[in-house]
C-alpha positions in Angstrom: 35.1 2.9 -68.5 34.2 6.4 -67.5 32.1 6.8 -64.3 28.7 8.7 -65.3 27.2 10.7 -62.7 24.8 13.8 -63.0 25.6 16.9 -62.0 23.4 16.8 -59.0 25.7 14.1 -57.6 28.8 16.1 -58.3 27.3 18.8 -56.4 26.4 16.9 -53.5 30.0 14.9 -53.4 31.5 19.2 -53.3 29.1 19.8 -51.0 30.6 16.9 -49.0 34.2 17.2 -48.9 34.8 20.1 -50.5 37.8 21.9 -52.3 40.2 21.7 -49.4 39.6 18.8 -47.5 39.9 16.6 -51.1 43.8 18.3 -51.7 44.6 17.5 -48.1 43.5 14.6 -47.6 45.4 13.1 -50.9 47.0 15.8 -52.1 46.6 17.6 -55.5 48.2 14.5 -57.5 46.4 11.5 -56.4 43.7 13.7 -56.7 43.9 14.2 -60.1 45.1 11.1 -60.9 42.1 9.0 -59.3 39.8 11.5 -61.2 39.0 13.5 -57.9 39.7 17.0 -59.7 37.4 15.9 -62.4 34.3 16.2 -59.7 36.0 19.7 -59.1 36.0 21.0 -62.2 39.5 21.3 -63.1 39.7 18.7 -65.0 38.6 17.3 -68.1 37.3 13.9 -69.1 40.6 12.8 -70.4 43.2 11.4 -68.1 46.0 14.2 -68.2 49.3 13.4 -66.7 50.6 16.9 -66.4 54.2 17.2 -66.9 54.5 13.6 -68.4 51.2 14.6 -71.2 53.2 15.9 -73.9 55.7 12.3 -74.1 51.9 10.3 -73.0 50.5 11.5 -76.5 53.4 11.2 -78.2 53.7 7.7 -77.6 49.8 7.4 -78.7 49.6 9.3 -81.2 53.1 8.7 -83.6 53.0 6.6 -86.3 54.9 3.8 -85.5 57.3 4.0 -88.5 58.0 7.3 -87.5 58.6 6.3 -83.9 62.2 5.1 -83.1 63.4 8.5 -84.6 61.0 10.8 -82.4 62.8 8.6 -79.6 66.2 9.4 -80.7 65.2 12.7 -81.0 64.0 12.8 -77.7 67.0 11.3 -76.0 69.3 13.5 -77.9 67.2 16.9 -76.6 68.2 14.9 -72.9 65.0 13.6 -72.2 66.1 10.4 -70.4 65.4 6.9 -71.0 63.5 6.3 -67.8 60.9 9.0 -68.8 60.3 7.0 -72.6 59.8 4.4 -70.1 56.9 5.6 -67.7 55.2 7.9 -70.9 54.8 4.3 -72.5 53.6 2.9 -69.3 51.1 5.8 -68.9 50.3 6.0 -72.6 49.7 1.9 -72.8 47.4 2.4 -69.0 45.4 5.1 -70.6 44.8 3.5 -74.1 44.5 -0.3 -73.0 43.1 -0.3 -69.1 44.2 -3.6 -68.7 42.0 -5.1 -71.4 44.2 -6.2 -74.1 46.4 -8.9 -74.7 49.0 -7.8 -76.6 48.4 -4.6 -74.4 49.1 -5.6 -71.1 51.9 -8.4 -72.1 54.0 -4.7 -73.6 53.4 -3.2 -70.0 54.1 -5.8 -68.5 58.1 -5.6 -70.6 58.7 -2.0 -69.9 60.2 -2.6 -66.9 61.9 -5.2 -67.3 63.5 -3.8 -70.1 64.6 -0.7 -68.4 66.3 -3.0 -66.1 67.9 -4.9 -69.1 69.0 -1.7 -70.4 70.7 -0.9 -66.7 73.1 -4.1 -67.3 74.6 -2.8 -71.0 77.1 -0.1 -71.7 75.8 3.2 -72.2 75.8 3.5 -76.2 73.6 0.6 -76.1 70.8 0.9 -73.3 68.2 2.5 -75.6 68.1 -0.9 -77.8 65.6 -3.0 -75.5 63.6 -0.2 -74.6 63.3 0.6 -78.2 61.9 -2.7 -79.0 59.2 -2.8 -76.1 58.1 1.1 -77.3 58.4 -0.2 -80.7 55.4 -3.1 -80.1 53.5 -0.5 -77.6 53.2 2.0 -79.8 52.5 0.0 -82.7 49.8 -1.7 -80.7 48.0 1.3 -79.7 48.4 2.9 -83.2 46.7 -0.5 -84.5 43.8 0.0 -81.7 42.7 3.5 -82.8 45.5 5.4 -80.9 44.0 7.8 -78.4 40.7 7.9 -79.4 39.4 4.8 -78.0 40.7 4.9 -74.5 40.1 2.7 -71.5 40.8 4.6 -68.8 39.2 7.8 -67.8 38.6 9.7 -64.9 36.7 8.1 -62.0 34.9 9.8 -58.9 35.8 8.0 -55.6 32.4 6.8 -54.2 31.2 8.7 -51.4 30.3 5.5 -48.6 32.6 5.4 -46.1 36.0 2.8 -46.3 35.5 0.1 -43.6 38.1 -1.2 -41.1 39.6 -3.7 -43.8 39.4 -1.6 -47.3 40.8 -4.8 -49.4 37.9 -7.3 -48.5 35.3 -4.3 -49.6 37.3 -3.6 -52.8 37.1 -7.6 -53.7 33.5 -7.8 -52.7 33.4 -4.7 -55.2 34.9 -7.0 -57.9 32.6 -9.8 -57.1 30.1 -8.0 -57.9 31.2 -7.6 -61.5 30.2 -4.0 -61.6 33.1 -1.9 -62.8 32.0 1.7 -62.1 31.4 0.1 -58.5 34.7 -1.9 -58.0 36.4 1.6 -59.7 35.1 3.9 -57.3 35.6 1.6 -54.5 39.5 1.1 -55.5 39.8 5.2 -56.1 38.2 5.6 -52.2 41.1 2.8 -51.1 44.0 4.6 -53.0 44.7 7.0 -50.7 48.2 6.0 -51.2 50.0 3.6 -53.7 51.1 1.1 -50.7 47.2 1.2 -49.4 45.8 0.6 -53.0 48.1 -2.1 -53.5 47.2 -3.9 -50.5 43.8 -3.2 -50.8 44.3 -4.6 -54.6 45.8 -7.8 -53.4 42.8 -9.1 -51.7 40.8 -9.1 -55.2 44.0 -11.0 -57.2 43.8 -13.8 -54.1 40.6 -14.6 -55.6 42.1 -17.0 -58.1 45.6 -17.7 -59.4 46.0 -17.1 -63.4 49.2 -15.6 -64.9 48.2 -12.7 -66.0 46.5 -11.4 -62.8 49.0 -12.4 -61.2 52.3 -11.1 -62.8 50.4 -7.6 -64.1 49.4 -5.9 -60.4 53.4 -6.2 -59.8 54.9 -5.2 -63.2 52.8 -2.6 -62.3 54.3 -2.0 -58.8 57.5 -2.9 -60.4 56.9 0.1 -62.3 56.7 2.4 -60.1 60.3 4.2 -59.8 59.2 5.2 -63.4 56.4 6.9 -63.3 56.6 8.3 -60.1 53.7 7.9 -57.1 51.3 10.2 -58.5 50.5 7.8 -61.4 50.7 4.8 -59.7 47.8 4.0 -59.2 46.7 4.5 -63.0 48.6 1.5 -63.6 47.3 -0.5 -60.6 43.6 0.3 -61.8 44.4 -2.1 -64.9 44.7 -4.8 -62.3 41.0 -4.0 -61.2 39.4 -3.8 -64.3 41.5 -6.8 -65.2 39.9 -8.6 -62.5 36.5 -7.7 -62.9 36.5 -8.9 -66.6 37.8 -12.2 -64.9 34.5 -12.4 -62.8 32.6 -11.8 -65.4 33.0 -15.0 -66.8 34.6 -16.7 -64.1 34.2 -20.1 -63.3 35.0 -21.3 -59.4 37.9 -22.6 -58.8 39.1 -23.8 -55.7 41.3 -21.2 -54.4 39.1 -19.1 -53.4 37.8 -21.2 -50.2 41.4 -22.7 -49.5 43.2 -19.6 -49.2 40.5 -18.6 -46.5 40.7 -21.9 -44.4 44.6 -22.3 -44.5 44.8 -18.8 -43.4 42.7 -19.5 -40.4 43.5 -22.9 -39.7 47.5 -21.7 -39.4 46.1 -18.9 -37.4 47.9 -16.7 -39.9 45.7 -13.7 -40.2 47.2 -12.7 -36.5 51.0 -13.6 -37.5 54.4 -11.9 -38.5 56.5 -13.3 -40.9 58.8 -15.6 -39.6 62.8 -15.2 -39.6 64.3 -18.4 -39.3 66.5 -20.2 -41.9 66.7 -23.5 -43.8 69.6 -25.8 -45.2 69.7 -26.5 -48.6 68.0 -30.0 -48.0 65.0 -28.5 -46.3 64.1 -26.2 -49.5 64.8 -29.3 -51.7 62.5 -31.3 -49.9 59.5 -28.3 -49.9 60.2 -27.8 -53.8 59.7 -31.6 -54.7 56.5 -31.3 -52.3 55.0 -28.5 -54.2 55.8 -29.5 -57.5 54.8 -33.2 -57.2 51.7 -32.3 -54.6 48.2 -31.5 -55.3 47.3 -27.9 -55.3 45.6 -28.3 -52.1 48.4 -29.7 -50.6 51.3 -27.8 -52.2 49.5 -24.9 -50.6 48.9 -26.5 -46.9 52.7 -27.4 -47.6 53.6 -23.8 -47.8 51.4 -22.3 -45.4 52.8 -24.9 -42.6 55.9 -23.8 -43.3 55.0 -19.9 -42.8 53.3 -21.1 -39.9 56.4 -22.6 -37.9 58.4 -19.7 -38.7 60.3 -20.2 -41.8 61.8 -16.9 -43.8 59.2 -15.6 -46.3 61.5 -15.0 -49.0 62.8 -19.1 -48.1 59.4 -20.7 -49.0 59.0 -18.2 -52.0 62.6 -19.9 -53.1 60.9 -22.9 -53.0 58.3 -22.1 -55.1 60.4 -20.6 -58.2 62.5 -23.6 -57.7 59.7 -26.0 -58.6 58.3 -23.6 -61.0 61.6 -24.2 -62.5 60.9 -27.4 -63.3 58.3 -27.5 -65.6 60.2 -25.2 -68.0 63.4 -28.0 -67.8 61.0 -30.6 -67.7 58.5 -30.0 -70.4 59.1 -31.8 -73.6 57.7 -28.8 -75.0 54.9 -27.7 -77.8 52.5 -31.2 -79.5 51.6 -31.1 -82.4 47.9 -30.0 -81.5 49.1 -26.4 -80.0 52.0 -25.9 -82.4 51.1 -22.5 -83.8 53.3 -19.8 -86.2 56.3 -18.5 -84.4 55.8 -21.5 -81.6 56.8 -24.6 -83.4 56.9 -28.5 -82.4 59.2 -28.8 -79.0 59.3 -25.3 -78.6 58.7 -23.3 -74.8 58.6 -19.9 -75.6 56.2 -17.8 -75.0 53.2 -18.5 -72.7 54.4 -21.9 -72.5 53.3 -23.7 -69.1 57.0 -23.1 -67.9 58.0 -19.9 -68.4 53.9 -18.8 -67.4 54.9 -20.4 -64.4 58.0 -19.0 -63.3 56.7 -15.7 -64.3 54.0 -16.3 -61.8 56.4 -17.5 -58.8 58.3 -14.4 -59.1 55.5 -11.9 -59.2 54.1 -13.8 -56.0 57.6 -13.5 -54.3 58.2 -10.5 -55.5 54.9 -8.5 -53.7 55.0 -10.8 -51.0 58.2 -8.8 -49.7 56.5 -5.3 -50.4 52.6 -6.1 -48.2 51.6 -6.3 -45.5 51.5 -10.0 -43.6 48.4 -10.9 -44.4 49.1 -10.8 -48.2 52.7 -11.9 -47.7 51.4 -15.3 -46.4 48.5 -15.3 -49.3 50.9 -14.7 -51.8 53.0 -17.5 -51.1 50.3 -19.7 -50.2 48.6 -19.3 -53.3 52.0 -19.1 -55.2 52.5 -22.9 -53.7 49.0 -23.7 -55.5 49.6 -22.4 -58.7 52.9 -24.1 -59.7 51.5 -27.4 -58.5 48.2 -26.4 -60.8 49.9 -25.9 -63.8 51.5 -29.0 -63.6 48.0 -31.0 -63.5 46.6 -28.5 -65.7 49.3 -28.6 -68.9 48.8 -32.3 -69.2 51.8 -35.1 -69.6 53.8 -36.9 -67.0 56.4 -34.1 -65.4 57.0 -36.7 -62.4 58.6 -39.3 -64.3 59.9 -36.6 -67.2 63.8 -36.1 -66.7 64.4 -32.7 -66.3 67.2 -31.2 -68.5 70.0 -30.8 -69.0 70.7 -34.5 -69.4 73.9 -36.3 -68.6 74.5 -36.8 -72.2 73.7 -32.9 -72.9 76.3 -32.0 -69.9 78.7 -34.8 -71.1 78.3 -33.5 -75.1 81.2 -30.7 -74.5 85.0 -31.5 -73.2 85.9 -27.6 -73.1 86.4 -26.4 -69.8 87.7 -22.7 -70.7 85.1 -20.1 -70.4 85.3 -18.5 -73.6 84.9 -21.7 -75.4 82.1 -22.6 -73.1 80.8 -19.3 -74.6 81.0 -19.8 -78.3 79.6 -23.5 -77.5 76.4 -21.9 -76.1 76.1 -19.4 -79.0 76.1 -22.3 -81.3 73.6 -23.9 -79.4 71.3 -21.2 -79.2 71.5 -20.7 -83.0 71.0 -24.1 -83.5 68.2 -24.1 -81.2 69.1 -26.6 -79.3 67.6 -26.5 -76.2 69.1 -29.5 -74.3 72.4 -28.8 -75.6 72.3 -24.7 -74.6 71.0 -26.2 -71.2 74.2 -28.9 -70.8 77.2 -26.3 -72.0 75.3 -23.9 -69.5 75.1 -26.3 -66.4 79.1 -27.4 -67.5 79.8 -23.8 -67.8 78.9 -23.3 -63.9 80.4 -26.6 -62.7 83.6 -25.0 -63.4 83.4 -22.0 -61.4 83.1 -19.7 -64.3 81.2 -16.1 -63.5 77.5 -16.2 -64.2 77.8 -12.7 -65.7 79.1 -13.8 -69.8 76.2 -16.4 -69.7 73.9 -13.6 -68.9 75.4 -11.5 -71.3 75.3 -13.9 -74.1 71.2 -15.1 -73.6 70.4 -11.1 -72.8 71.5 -10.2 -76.6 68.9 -12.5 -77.7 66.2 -11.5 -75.1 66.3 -8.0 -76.8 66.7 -8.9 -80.3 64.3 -11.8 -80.5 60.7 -11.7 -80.6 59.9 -14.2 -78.1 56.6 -14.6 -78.2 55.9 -11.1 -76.1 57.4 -13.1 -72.9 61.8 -12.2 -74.0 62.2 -9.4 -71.9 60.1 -10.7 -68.5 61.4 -14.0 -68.3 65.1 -12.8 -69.2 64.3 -10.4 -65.7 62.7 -13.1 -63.6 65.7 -15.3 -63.9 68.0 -12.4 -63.2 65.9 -12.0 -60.1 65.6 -15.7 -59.1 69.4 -16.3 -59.8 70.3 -13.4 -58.0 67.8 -14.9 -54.9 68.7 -18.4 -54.9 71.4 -20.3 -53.3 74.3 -21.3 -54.5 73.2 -24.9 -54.6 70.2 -24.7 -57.0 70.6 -21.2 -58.9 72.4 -22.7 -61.7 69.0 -24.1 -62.9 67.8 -20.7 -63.2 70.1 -20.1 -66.0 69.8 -23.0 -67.7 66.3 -22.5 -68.1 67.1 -20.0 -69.9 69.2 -21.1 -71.8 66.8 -23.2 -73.0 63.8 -20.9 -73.3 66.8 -18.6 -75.4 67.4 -21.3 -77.8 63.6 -22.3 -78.4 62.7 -18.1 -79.3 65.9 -17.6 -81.6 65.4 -17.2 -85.5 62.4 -14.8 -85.0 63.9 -11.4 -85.3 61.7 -8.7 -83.0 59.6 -5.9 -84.8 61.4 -2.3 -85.4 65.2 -3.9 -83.7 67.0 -4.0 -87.2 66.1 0.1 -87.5 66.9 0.3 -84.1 70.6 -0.9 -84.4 71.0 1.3 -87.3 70.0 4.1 -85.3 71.7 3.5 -82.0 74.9 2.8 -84.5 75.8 -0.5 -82.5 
């Protein structure tokens, strides 16, 4: 939504900083990027991302079955892949704002599938990029393309920043006015690190996927696009949030979060640095996964409060996030739905929603400031233990896979026959069994890395549901992050998530492959 202001308020917002003083305050870029040289006249309505504009519009405005050979085209004249990336990002920002479903789940996938591409061999690390450029483009092209953009240029508002920017930008928000919370997030940006903290403050005001996981896909993003656009993508997270309050209904988050901050005297603290044993984070996870809300999230700020690592307590979380994708008996007959079918957890199902979530929240807890740190993790506690109560069933007394009998359902031992066992599985899709022959496939001391490389192939070629590419990278991350004791789950997870999505080819991959000839 474009900021309207007469011309007698540009001229007195000149006649108040000036030229100069806007350039060196934030320099030329941010200034042009949070619309500042639009007030300046040197800029038109249109968001324009300089150097990047030309591969921006492309990705707008190319047909979509004339897209993925303008790409090769691209990457043969040596633009790189990394640059497809961030003109997607910028072209998806620009078009979308934040306000689109289909439209913010693709943003959300570029990264992720940059860093997919990272792990393949050379020939082959254009295919998942192509497939997430593939659905962005077509989704723009289906939304009118450029000519019904979001985001436009916004004027930062003139009233002075107090002493803590983020709660002004979330009483901004509250208000539910968007030209107000945009001007008031432009006035913060004055970096990316000081819009994102600022930002923060507003997504602590209630714990949903989506406004979770976006605001650090976004950061996440980042190394693609470069600081001066980062905060185009960031802005999604406010207008995001402001269509929250619109029709936002209280929860109890809000009020919590503000106690159990003060009441652990937390505001004040530093993160804390010591270490736990293995039994310790058990005994946290089964708090927070079997807890109320309210006291998953007392569980996690006592345990910031005494000390304990950060990053320890965020393991904790993932772990019992975790659970409710092994757990879950999957889709009932009332939500079964085309391309989500009976037992199926693909998708936005309450598991891998969930594990999505716990990874965004560790994920920007380790990049902010202590205050958000601590709320991050706090809240991150809540949320899993919410979506528990909230999807419905009995996860305390449901077994979580694999079972014994899944584990026990294979004699091989040798890792390549582990291997063609889980391939069978998958195509089968068989979810306990791809979990078992994956949890035997670890038991024997066999490298994580052919597992990975046998589900990745199916996070890029299958659909799944728009969530393939972001939960194949969460559980990279959380494997990666977890000790040796647990991370095993990680992968059987997804496992099982992989053999729920197969048979549902992805959009534009089979003209991909022919293309990239592999």
């Amino acid at each position: 939504m474009k900021t309207q202001q007469s011309a007698t308020t540009r001229r007195e917002f000149l006649s108040d900083v000036g030229r100069g003083m806007v350039t060196a305050a934030v320099g030329y870029g941010m200034a042009s990027e949070l619309g500042l040289a639009a007030a300046l006249g040197d800029e038109p309505a249109r968001l324009d991302f300089g150097a990047m504009e030309p591969l921006v519009r492309m990705m707008q405005e190319t047909p979509v079955a004339k897209l993925l050979p303008v790409l090769m085209e691209k990457l043969r004249g040596g633009t790189e892949l990394r640059q497809l990336v961030a003109a997607g990002a910028l072209a998806n920002a620009r078009t979308f704002g934040g306000e689109d479903y289909i439209g913010f789940h693709t943003i959300m996938a570029l990264a992720p599938s940059f860093h997919i591409s990272q792990e393949m061999p050379a020939e082959q690390q254009a295919l998942p990029v192509f497939k997430v450029l593939y659905r962005n483009t077509n989704r723009i092209q289906e939304s009118g393309g450029g000519k019904r953009e979001v985001l436009h240029p916004v004027v930062a508002t003139t009233t002075a920043v107090p002493a803590n920017p983020g709660e002004w930008l979330r009483d901004a928000v509250r208000s539910k006015d968007m030209a107000r919370a945009e001007s008031a997030f432009a006035a913060v940006a004055t970096t990316p690190e000081d819009a994102f903290n600022a930002l923060l403050h507003e997504v602590h005001d209630d714990t949903e996927v989506h406004r979770t996981v976006l605001p650090y896909r976004a950061w996440d993003l980042m190394g693609l696009i470069g600081r001066e656009h980062a905060t185009t993508l960031l802005r999604q997270s406010v207008r995001y949030c402001v269509k929250s309050e619109q029709s936002y209904v209280r929860n109890r988050s809000r009020d919590l979060l503000a106690k159990l901050l003060d009441e652990h005297k937390l505001l004040a603290a530093t993160p804390g640095t010591r270490t736990a044993e293995d039994k310790w984070v058990a005994e946290l996870s089964a708090v927070i996964f079997k807890s109320t809300p309210e006291q998953a999230a007392a569980a996690a700020a006592a345990a910031l409060a005494e000390g304990m690592m950060p990053d320890t307590v965020g393991e904790a979380i993932s772990l019992a996030a975790n659970q409710l994708i092994l757990r879950d008996h999957g889709r009932t007959p009332n939500m079964e739905v085309a391309g989500k079918p009976l037992g199926s957890v693909h998708g936005d199902s309450i598991g891998v929603h969930a594990c999505d979530s716990a990874n965004a929240w560790r994920n920007m807890a380790r990049v902010t400031k202590p205050r958000n740190t601590f709320a991050c993790l706090i809240l991150g506690a809540y949320q899993v233990a919410l979506d528990r109560i909230e999807r419905g069933g009995d996860f305390l007394k449901w077994e979580p896979l694999p079972l014994t009998g899944h584990v026990n359902s294979t004699k091989t031992t040798d890792s390549d026959g582990l291997l063609r066992e889980l391939d069978d599985a998958v195509r089968g899709n068989l979810q306990g069994r791809a979990s078992g022959i994956t949890q035997r496939y670890g038991q024997q001391g066999h490298e994580p890395r052919a597992v990975f490389e046998l589900l990745r192939k199916y996070a890029i070629s299958e659909d799944g549901a728009l969530h393939a590419e972001k939960y194949y990278r969460t559980v990279r991350e959380e494997f990666a992050a977890t000790r040796p004791a647990f991370r095993w789950r990680q992968l059987c997870a997804l496992a099982r998530v992989t053999a729920s999505e197969y048979g549902r080819p992805a959009a534009g991959m089979a003209e991909a492959v022919a293309l990239l000839k592999v």
